[in-house]
MARBA-3410 file (N, C-alpha, C, O; in Angstrom, 1 decimal):
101
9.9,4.3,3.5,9.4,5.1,4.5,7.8,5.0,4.7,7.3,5.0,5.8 ~ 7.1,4.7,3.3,5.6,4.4,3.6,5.3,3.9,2.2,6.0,3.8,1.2 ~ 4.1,3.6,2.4,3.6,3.1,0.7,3.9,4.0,0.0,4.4,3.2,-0.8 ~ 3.9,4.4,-0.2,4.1,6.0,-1.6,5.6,5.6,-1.7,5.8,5.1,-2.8 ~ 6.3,5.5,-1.2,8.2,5.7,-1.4,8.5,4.1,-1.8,9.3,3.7,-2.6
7.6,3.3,-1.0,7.6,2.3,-1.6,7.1,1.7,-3.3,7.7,0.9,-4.0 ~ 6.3,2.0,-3.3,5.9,1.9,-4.8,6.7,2.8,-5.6,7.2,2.3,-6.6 ~ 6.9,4.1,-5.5,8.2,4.5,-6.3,10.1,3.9,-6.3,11.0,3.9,-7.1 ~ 9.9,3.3,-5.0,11.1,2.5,-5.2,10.7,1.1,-5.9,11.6,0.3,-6.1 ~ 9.3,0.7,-6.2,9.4,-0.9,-7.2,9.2,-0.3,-8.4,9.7,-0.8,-9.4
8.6,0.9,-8.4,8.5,1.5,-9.4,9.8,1.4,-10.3,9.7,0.9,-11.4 ~ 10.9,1.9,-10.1,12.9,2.1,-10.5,13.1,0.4,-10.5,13.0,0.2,-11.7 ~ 13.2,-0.7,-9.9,13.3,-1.5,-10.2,13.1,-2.4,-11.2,13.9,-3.1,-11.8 ~ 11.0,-2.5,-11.4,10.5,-2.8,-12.1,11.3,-2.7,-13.8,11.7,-3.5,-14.5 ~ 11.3,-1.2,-13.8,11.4,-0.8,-15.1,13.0,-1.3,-15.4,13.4,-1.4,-16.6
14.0,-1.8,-14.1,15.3,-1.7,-14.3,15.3,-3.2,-15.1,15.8,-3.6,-16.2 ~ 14.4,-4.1,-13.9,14.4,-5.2,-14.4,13.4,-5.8,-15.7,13.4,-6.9,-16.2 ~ 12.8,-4.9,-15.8,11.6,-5.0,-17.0,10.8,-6.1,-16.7,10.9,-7.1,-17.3 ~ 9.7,-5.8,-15.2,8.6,-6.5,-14.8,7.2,-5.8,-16.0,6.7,-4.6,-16.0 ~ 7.1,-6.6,-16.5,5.5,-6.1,-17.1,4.5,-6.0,-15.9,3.6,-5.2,-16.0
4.4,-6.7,-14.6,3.7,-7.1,-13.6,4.2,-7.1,-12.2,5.1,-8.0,-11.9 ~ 3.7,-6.2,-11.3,4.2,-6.7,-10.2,2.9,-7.0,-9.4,1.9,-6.4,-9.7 ~ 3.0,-7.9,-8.5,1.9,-8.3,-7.5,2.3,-7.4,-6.1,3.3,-6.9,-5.7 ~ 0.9,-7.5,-5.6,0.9,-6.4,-4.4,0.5,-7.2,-3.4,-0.5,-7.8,-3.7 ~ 0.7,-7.5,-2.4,0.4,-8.4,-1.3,0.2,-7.3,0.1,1.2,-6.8,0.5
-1.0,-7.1,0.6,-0.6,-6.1,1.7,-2.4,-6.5,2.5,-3.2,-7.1,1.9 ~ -2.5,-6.1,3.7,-4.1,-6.3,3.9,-4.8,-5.9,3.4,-4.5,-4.9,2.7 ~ -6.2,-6.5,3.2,-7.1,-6.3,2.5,-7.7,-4.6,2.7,-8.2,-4.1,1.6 ~ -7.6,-3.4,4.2,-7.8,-2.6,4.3,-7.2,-1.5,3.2,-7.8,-0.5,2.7 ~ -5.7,-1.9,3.1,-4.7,-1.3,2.3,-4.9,-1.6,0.8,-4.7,-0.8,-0.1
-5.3,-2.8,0.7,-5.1,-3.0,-1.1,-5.2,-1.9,-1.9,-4.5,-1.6,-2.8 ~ -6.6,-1.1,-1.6,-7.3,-0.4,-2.6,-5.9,0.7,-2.9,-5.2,0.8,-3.9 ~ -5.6,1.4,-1.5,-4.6,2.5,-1.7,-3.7,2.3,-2.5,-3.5,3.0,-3.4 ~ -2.8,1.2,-2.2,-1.7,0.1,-2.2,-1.9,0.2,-3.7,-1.0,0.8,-4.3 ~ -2.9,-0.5,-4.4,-2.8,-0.8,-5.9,-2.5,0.7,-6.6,-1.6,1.0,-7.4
-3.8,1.8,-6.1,-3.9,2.8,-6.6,-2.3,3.7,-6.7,-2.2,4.6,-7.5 ~ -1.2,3.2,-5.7,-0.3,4.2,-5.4,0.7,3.9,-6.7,1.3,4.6,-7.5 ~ 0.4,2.3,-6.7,1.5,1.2,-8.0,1.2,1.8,-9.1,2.1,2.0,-9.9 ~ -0.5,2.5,-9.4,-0.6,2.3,-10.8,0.0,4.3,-11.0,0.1,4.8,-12.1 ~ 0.3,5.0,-9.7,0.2,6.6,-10.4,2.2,6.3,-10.7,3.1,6.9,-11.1
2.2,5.7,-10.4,3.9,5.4,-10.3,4.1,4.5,-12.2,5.1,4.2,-12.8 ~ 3.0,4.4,-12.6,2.9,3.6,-13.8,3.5,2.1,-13.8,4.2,1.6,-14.7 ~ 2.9,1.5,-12.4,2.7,-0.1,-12.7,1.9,-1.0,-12.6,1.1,-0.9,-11.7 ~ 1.7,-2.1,-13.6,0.6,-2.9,-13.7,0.8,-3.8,-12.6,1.7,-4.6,-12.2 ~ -0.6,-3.5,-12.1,-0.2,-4.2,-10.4,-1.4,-5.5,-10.3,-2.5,-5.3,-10.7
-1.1,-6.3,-9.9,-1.7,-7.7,-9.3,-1.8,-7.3,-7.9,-0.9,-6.8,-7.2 ~ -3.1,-7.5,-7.4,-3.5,-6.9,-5.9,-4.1,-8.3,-5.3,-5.0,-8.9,-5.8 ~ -3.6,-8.7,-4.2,-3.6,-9.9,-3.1,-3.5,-9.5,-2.0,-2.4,-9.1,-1.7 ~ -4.6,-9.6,-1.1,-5.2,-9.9,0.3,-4.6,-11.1,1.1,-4.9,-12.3,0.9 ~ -3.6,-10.6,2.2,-2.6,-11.1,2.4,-3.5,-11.6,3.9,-2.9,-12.3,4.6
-4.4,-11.3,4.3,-5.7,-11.8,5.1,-6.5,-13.5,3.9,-7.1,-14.6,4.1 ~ -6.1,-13.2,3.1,-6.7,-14.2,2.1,-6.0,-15.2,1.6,-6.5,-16.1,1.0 ~ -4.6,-14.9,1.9,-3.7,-15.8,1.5,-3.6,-16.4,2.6,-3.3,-17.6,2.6 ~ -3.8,-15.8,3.6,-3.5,-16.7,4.5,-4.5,-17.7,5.5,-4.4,-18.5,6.4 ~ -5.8,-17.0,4.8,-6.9,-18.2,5.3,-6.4,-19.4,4.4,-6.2,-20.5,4.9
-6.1,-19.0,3.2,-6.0,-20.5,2.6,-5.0,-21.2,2.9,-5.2,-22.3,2.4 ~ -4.2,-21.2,3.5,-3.3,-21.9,4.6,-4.0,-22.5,5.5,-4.4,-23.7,5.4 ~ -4.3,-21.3,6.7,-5.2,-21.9,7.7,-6.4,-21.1,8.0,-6.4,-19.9,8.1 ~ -7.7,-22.0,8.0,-9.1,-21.5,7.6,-8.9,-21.0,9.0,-8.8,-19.8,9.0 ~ -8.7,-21.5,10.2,-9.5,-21.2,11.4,-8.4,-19.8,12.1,-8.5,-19.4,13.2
-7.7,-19.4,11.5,-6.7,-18.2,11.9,-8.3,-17.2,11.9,-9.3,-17.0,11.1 ~ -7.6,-16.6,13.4,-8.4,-15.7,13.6,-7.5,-14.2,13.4,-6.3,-14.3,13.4 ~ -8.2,-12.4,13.1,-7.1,-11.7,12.8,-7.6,-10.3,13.9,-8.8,-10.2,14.3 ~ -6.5,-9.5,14.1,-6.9,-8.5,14.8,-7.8,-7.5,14.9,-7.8,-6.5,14.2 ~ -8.3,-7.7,15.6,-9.6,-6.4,15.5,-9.3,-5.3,15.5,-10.3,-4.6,15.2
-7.9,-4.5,15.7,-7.8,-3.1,15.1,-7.9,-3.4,13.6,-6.8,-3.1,13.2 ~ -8.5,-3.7,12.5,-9.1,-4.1,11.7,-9.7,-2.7,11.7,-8.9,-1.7,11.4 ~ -11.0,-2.6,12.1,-11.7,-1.1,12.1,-11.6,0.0,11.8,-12.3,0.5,10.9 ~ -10.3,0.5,12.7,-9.3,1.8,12.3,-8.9,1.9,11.3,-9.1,2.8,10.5 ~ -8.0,0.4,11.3,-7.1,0.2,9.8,-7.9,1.0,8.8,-7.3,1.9,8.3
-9.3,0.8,8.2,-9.9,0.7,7.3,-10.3,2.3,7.4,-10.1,3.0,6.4 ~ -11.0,2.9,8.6,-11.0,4.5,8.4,-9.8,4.9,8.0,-9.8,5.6,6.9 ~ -8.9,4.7,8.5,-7.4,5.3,8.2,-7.2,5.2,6.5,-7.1,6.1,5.7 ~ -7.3,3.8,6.2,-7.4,3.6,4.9,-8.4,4.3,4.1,-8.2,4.3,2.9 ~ -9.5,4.9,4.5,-10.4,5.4,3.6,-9.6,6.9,3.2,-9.2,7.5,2.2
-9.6,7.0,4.8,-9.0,9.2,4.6,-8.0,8.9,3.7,-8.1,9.6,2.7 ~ -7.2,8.2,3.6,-5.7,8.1,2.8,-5.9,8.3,1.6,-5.2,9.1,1.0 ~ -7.1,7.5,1.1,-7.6,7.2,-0.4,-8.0,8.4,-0.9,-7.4,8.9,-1.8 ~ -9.2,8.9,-0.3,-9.8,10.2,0.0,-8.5,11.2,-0.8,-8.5,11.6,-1.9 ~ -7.6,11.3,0.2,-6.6,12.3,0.3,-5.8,12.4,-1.1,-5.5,13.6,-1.5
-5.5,11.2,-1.9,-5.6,11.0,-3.1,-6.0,11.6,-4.1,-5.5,11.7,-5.3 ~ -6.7,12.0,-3.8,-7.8,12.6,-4.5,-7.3,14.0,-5.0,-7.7,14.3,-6.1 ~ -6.4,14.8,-4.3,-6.0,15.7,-4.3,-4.2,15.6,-4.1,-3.6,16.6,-4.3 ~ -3.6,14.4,-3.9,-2.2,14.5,-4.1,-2.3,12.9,-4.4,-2.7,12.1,-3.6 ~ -1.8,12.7,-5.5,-2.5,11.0,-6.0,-0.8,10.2,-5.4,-0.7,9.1,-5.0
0.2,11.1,-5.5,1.7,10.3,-5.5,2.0,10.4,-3.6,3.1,10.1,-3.0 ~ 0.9,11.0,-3.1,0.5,11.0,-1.5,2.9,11.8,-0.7,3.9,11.6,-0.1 ~ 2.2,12.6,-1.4,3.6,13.6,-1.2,3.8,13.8,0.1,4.8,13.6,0.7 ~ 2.4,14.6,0.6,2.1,15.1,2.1,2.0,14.2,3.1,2.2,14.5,4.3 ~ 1.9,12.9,2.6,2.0,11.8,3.7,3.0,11.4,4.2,3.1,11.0,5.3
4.1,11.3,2.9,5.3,10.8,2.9,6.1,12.6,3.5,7.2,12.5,4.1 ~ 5.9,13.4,3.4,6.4,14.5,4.1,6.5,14.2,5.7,7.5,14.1,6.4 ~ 5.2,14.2,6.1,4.9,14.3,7.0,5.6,12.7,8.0,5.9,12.8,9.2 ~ 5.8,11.6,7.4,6.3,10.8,8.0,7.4,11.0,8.5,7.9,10.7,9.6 ~ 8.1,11.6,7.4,9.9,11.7,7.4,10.0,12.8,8.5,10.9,12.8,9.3
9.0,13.8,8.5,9.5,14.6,9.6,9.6,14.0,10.9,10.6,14.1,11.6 ~ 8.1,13.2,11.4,8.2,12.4,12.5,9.5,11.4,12.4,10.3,11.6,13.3 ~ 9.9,10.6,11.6,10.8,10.3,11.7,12.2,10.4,12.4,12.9,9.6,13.1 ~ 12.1,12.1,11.8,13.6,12.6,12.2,13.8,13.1,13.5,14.9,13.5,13.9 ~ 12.8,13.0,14.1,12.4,13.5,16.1,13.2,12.3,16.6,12.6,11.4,16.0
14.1,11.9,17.5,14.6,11.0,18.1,13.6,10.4,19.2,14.0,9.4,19.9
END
């Protein structure tokens, strides 16, 4: 449903399959949260900039300028952390939008 649900579902896996390591591949705006969500879930996370992986493919890719947002959005998230680290309220609040047809 969102990063938080996500990282608790690699989270059950991991341990099912006994990953010492999982790698995290998401944009570079997201990584910070992204890594942070892996490690309250208790996984040792590898964090890759999927903006960076893919310059090294191709240098001259150009990427979208909602870029910007991304990154405020990404800060409040982080922020928000701070005060609910397993981001409860976010993943609440998605599922409700969700459920509105």
């Amino acid at each position: 449903i969102n990063t938080a649900t996500n990282m608790e579902e690699l989270a059950k896996i991991s341990r099912e399959r006994k990953f010492n390591l999982v790698a995290i591949v998401t944009n570079a705006s997201h990584l910070v949260r992204a890594t942070a969500l892996a490690c309250t879930h208790g996984l040792k996370a590898a964090p890759f900039s999927a903006e960076e992986l893919l310059l090294e493919k191709d240098p001259q890719r150009v990427f979208n300028r909602e870029e910007k947002f991304n990154r405020f959005k990404e800060k409040f998230e982080l922020f928000l952390m701070l005060w609910d680290p397993q981001a409860v309220l976010p993943t609440l609040l998605t599922r409700i939008i969700h459920s509105f047809p």
